[in-house]
TORMI-694411 format. One record per residue (C-alpha): x, y, z. Coordinates in nm, 4 decimals. Layout:
<marmi px="X" py="Y" pz="Z"/>
...
END
This chain:
<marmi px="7.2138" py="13.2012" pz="7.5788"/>
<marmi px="7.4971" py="12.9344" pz="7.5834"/>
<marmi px="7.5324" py="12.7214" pz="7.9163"/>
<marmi px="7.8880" py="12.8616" pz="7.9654"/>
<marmi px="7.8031" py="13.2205" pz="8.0646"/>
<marmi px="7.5184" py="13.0841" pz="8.2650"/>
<marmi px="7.7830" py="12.8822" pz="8.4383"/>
<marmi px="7.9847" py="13.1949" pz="8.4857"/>
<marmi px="7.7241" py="13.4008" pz="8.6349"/>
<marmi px="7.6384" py="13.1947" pz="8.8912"/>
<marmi px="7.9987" py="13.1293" pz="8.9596"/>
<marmi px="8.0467" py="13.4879" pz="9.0107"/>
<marmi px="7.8030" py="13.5217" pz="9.2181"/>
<marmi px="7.8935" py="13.2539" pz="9.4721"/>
<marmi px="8.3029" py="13.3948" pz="9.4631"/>
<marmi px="8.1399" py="13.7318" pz="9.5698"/>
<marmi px="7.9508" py="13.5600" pz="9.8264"/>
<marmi px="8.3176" py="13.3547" pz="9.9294"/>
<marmi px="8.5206" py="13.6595" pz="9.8860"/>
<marmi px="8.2386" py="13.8294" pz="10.1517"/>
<marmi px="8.2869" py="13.5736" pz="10.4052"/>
<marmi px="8.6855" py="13.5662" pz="10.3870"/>
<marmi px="8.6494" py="13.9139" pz="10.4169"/>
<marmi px="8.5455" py="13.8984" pz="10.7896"/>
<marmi px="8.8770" py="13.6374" pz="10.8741"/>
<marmi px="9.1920" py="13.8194" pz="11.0447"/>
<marmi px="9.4413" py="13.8664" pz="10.7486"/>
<marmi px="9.6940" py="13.5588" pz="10.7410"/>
<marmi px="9.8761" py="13.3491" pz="10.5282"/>
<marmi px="9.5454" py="13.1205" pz="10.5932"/>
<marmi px="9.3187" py="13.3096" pz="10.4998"/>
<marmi px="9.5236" py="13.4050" pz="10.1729"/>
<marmi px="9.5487" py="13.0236" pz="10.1239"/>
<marmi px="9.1969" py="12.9988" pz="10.1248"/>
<marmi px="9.1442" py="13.3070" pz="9.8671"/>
<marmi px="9.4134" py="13.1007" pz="9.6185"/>
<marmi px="9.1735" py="12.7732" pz="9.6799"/>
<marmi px="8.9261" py="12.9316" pz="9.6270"/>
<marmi px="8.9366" py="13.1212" pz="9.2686"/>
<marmi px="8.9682" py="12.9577" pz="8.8833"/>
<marmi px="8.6718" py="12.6790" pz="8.9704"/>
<marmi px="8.4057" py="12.6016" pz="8.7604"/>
<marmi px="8.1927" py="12.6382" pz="8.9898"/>
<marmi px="7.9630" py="12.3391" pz="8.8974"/>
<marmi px="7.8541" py="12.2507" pz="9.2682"/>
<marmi px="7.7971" py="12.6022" pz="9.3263"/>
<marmi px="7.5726" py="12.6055" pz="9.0049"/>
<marmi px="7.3822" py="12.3268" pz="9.1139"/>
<marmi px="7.2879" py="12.4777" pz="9.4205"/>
<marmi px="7.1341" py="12.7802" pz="9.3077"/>
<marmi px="6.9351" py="12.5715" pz="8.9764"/>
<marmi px="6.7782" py="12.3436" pz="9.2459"/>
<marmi px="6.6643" py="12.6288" pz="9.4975"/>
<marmi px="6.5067" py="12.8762" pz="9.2300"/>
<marmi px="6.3247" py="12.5710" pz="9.1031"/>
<marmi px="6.1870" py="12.5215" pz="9.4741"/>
<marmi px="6.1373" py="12.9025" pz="9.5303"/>
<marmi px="6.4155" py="12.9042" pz="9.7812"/>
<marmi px="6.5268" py="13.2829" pz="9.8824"/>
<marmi px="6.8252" py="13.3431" pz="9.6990"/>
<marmi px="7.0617" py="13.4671" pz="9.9880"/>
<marmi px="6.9587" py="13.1232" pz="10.1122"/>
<marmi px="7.0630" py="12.9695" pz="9.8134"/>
<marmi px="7.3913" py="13.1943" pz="9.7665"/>
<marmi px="7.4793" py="13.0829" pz="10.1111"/>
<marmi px="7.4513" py="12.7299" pz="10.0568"/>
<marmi px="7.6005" py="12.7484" pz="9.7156"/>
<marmi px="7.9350" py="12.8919" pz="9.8708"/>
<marmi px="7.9540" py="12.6062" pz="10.1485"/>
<marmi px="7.9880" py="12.3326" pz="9.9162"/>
<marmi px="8.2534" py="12.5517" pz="9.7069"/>
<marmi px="8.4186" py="12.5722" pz="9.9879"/>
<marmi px="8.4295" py="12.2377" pz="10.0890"/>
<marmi px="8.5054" py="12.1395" pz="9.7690"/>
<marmi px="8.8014" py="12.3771" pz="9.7419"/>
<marmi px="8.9205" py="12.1942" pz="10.0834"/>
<marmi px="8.8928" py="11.8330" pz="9.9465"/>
<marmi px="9.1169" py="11.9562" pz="9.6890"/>
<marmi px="9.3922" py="12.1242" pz="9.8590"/>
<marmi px="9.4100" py="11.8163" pz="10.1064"/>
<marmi px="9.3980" py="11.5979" pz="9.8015"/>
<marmi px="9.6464" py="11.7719" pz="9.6666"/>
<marmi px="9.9207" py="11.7617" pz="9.9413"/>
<marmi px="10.2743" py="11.5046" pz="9.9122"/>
<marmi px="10.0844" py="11.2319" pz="10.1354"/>
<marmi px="9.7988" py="11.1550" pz="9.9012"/>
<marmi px="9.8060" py="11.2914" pz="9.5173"/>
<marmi px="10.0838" py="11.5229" pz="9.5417"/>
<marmi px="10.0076" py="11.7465" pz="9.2623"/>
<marmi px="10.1743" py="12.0915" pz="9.1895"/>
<marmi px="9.9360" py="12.2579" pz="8.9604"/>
<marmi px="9.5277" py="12.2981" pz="9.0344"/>
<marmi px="9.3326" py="12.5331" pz="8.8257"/>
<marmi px="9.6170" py="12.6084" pz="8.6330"/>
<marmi px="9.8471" py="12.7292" pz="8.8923"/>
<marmi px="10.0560" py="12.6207" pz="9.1632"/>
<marmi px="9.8523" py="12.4332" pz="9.4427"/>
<marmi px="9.8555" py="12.5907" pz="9.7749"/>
<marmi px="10.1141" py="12.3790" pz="9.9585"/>
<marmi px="10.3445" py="12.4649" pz="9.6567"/>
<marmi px="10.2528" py="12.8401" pz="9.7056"/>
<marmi px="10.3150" py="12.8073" pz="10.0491"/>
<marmi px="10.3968" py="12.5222" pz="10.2693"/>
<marmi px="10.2263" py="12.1904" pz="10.3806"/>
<marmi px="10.1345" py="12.2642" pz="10.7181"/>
<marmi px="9.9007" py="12.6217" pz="10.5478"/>
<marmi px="9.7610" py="12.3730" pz="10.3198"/>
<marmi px="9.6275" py="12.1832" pz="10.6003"/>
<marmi px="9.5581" py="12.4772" pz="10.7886"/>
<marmi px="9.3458" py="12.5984" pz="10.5039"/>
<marmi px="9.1889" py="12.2805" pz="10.3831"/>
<marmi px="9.0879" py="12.2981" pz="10.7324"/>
<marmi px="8.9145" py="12.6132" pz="10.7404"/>
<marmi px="8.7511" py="12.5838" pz="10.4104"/>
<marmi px="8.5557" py="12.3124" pz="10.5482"/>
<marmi px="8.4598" py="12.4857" pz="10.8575"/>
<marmi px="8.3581" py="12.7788" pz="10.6651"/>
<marmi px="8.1355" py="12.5527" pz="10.4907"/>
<marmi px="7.9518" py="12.4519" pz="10.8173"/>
<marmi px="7.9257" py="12.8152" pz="10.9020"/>
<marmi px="7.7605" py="12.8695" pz="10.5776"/>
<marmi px="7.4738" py="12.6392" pz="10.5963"/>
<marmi px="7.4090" py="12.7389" pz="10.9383"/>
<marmi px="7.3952" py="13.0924" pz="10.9769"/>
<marmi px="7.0855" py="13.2566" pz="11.1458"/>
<marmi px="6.7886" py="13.2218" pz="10.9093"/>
<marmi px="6.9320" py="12.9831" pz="10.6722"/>
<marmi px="6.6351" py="12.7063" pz="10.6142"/>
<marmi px="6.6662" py="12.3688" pz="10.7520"/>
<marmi px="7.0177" py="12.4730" pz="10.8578"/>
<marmi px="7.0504" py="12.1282" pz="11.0759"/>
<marmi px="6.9548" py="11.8965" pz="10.8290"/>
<marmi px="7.1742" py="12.1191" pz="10.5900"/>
<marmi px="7.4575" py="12.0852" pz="10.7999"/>
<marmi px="7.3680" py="11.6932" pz="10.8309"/>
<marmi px="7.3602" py="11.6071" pz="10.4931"/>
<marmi px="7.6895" py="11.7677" pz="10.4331"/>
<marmi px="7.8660" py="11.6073" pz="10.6937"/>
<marmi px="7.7542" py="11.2892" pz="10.5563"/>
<marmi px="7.8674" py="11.3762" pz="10.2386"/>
<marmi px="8.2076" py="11.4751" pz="10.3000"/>
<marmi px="8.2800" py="11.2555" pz="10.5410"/>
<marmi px="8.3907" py="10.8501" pz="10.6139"/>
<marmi px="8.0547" py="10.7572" pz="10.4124"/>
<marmi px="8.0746" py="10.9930" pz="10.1323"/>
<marmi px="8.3987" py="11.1980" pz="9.9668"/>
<marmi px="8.6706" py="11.0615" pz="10.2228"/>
<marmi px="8.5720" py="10.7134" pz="10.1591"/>
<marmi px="8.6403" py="10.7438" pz="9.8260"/>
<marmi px="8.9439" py="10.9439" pz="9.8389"/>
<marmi px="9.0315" py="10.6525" pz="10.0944"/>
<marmi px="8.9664" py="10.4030" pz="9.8223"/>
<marmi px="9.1206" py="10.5402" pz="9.5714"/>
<marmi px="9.4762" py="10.5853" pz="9.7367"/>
<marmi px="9.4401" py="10.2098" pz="9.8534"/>
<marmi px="9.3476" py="10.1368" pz="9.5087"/>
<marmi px="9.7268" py="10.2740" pz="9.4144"/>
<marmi px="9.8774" py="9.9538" pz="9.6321"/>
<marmi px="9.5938" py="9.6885" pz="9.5349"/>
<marmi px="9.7527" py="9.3616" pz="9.4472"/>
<marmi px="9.4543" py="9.4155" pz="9.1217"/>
<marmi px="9.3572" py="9.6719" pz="8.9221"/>
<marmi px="8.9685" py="9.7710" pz="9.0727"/>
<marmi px="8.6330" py="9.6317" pz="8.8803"/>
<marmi px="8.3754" py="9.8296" pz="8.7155"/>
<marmi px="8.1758" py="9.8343" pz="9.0248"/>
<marmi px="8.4374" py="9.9413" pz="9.2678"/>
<marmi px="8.5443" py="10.2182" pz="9.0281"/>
<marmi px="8.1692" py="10.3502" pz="8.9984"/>
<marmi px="8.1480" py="10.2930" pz="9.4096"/>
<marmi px="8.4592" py="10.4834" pz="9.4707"/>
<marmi px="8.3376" py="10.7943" pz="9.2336"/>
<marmi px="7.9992" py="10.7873" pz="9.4409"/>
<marmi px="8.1722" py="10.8964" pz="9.7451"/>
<marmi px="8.4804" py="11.0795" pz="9.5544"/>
<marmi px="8.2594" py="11.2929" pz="9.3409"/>
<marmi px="7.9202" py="11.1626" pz="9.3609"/>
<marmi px="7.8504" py="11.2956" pz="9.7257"/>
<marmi px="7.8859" py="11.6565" pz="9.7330"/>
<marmi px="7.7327" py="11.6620" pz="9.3726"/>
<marmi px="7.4148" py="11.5338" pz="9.5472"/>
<marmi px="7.4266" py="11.7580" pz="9.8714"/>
<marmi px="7.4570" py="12.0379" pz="9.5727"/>
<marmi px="7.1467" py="11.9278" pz="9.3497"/>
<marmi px="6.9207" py="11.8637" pz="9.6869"/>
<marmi px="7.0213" py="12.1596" pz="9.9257"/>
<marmi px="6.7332" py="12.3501" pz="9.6959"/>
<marmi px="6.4917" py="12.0901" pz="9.7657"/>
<marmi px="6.5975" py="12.0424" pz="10.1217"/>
<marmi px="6.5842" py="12.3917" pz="10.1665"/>
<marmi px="6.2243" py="12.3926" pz="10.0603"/>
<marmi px="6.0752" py="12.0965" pz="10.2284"/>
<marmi px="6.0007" py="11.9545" pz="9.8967"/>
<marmi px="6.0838" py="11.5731" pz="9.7005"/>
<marmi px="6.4871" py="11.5185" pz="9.6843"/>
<marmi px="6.3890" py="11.2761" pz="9.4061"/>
<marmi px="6.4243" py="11.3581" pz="9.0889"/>
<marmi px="6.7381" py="11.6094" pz="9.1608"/>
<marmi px="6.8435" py="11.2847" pz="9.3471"/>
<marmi px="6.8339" py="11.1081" pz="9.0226"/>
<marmi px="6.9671" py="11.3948" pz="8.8247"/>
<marmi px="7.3153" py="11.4666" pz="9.0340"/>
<marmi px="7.3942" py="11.0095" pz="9.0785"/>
<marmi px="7.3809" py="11.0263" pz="8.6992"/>
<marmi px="7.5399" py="11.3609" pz="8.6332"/>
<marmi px="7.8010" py="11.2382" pz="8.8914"/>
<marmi px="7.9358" py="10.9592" pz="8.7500"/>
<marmi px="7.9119" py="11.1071" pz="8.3859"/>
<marmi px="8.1357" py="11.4010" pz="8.5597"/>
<marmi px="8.3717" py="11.1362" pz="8.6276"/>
<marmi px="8.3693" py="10.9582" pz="8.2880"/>
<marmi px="8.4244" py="11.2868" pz="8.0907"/>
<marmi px="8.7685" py="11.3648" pz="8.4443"/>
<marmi px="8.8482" py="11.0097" pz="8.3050"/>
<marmi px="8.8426" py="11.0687" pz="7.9523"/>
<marmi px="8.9612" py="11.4490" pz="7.9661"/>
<marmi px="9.3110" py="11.2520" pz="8.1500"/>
<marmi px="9.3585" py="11.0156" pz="7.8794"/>
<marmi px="9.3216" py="11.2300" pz="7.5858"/>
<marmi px="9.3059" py="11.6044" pz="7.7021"/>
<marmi px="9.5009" py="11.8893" pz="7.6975"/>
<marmi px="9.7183" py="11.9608" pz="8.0489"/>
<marmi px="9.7135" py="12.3871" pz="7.9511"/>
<marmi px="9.3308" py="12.3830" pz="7.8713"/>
<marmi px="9.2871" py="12.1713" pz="8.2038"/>
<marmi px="9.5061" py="12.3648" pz="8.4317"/>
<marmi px="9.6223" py="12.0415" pz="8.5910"/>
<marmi px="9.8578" py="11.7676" pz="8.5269"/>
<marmi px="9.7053" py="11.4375" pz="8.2774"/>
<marmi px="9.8337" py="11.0938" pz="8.2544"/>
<marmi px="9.8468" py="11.0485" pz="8.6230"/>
<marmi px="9.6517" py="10.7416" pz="8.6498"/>
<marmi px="9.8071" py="10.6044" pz="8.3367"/>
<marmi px="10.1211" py="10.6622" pz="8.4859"/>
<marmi px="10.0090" py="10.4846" pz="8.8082"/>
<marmi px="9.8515" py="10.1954" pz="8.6562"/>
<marmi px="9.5799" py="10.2390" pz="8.7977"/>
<marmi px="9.2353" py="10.1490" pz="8.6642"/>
<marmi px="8.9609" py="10.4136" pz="8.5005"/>
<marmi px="8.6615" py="10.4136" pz="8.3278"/>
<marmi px="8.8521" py="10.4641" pz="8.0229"/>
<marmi px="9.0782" py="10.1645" pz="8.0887"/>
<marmi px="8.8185" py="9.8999" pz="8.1600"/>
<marmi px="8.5543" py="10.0171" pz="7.8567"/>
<marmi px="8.7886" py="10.1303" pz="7.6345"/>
<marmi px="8.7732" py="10.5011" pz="7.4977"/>
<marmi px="8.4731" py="10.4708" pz="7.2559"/>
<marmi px="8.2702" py="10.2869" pz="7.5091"/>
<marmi px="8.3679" py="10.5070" pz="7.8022"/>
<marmi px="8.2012" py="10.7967" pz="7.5850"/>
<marmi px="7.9146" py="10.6136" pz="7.5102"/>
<marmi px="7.8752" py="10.5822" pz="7.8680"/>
<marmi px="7.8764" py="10.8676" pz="7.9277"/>
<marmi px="7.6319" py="10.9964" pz="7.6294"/>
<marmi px="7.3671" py="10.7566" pz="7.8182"/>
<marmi px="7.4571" py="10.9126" pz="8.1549"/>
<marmi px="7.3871" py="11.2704" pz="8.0163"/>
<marmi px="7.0346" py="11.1248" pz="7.8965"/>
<marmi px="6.9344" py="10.9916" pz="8.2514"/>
<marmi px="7.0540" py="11.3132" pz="8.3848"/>
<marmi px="6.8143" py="11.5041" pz="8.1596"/>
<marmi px="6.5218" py="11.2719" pz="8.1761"/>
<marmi px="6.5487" py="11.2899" pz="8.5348"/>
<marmi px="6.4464" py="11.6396" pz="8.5736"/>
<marmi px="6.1317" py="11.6020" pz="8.3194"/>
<marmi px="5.9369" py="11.7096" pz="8.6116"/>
<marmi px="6.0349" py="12.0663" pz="8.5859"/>
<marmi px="5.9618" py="12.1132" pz="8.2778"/>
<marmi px="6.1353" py="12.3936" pz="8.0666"/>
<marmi px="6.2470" py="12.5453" pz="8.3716"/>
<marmi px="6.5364" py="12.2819" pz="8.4374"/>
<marmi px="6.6491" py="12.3694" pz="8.0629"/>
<marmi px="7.0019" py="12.5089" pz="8.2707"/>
<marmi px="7.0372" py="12.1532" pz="8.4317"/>
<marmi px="6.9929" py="11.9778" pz="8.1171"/>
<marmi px="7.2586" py="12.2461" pz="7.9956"/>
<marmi px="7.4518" py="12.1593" pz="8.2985"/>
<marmi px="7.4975" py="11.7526" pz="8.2082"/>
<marmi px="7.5395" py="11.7800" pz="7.8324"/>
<marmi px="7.8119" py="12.0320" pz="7.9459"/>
<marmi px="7.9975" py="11.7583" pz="8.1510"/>
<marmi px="8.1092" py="11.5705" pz="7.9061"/>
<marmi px="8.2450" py="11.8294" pz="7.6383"/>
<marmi px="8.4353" py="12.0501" pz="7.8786"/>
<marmi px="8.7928" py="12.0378" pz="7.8675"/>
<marmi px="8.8984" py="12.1149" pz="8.2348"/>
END
């Protein structure tokens, strides 16, 4: 079997698990906000979440549950990312974004309930470890992790010079890194068991994520993507792609993909989806 309907499956299976939880919310333009947010994903985070738990034996409502918190914070970086006071996009996932669909204050409102749903998620009654869980996520998405890179990168739009290498890969760590590695270690967490080498895995898979976003922006195609290219181009702002150059921002990536995958050696055939999973990054084309 191909990695892409592996990638679907699970995806499914977390969207059921989303669309059960909205399912209990009052009806509102909210909660309809957070159903648009919601659908058309990848579901890569979610993916993660589930690989890393059936490695480490974790129950798989247990798993589901964790794998729809971090789509659902996910889905509420982006709508706030998308809104007229930071990227101010019109089209996510190939359709309008939600304060186009609605208004900017339901975007907000949303945004803002897709992240509490994600705490709810992680700590329902039962869930394992539901504190550190709920820890580890906050950390994640918050001043330390995915804000402070969404922080830096909309200072980085002002910056009397373009940003190095190493600010660019220390920005991505928080932007994108961080929730990819709350999404490869809930399984282990979950479990008790070594963060390491999933550790490992998601920093490199992270960053080669954020290559390919790079590469896809400079050279892609905006109706396979669903989403608007050139932007940073546009801004004059600095990428991977604009400090190595297009053939070396591949390479890059190429060697990222091979960390990714040597990373999870210790599992043996049975991380054959993750290894999927990072080679995938780099070829997709939204």
């Amino acid at each position: 079997m191909t990695f892409t309907p592996v990638l679907k499956a699970a995806a499914s299976r977390v969207e059921a698990r989303l669309e059960q939880a909205l399912a209990t919310l009052p009806e509102s333009p909210v909660r309809a906000a957070m159903t648009h947010a919601l659908v058309g994903g990848k579901g890569l985070r979610g993916f993660l979440v589930l690989e890393g738990a059936a490695l480490h034996g974790v129950a798989p409502a247990h798993a589901l549950n964790a794998a729809a918190a971090i789509e659902a914070m996910h889905a509420y970086s982006l709508v706030h990312d998308d809104l007229p006071a930071m990227d101010d996009d019109d089209l996510r996932r190939g359709r309008p974004t939600v304060h186009v669909q609605w208004d900017e204050a339901t975007a907000i409102l949303a945004g803002d309930a897709l992240q509490a749903l994600a705490f709810e998620l992680v700590c329902l009654p039962g869930q394992p470890r539901a504190a550190e869980l709920a820890l580890e996520l906050a950390r994640a998405a918050g001043a330390a992790g995915m804000v402070l890179g969404q922080a830096r990168d909309i200072a980085a739009e002002t910056a009397p010079a373009p940003l190095t290498l190493d600010e660019i890969t220390a920005l991505q760590a928080g932007k994108t890194g961080a929730l990819f590695g709350w999404a490869a270690c809930a399984g282990p967490r979950m479990a008790g068991a070594d963060l390491a080498p999933l550790s490992r895995y998601a920093a490199a898979l992270g960053l080669a994520f954020q290559i390919a976003d790079d590469i896809l922006d400079y050279e892609g195609d905006a109706r396979l993507a669903g989403k608007r290219l050139r932007k940073d181009k546009e801004a004059g702002k600095a990428t991977f792609v604009s400090l190595l150059g297009l053939h070396d921002a591949k390479a890059r990536a190429a060697a990222l993909v091979d960390e990714a995958c040597a990373a999870v050696d210790h599992y043996g055939t049975g991380a054959e989806n993750l290894r999927q999973a990072a080679r995938f990054v780099v070829c997709r084309q939204k």
